[in-house]
N, C-alpha and C positions, 0 to 999 in steps of 0.2 A: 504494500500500500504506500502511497508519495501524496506528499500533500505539499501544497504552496504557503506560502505567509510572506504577506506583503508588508513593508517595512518602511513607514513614515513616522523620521524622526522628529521630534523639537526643531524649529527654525534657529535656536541659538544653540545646539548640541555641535560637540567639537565634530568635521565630519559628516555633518548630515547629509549633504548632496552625494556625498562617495556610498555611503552605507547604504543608502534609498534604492530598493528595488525587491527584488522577487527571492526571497529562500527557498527552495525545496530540501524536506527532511524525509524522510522513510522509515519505514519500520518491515521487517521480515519474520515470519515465523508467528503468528499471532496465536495464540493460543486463549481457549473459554476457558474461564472458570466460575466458582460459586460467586467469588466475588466482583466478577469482571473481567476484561479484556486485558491480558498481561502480553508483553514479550522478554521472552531472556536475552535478549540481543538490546534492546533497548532503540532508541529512536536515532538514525545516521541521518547527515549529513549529505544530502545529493549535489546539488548543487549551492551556488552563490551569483550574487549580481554581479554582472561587467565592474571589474576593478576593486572588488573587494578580497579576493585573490587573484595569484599568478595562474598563466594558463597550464604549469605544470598540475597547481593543488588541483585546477579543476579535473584533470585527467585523471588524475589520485581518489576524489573522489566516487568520480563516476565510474571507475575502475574497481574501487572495494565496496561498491551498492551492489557492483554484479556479481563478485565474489561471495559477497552476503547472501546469495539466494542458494547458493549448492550445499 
């Protein structure tokens, strides 16, 4: 499962215009229980907005979300 979060900082936050844009996070392996929806892998990291990393992290990790599914 991937999901988006969109990210509008404070007008005066150190940063704001760089950090502004689109997150995507993931979660793999979900598993039901009594209490609720759990993962043991916990929630990654897919992607980041234009310039908030280099384009090696983004390779990095759009590379260990595919790993995370086998």
């Amino acid at each position: 499962m991937e999901v988006a979060l969109a990210a509008e900082l404070l007008p005066d936050a150190k940063d704001a215009e760089r950090l502004r844009g689109e997150y995507n996070v993931g979660v793999n392996q979900m598993l039901k229980s009594p209490a609720g929806w759990r993962s043991p892998e916990g929630v990654r990291c897919v992607s980041l907005p234009p310039g908030v990393a280099d384009r090696t992290t983004q390779r990095e990790l759009a590379l260990l979300m595919k790993a995370g599914t086998y």
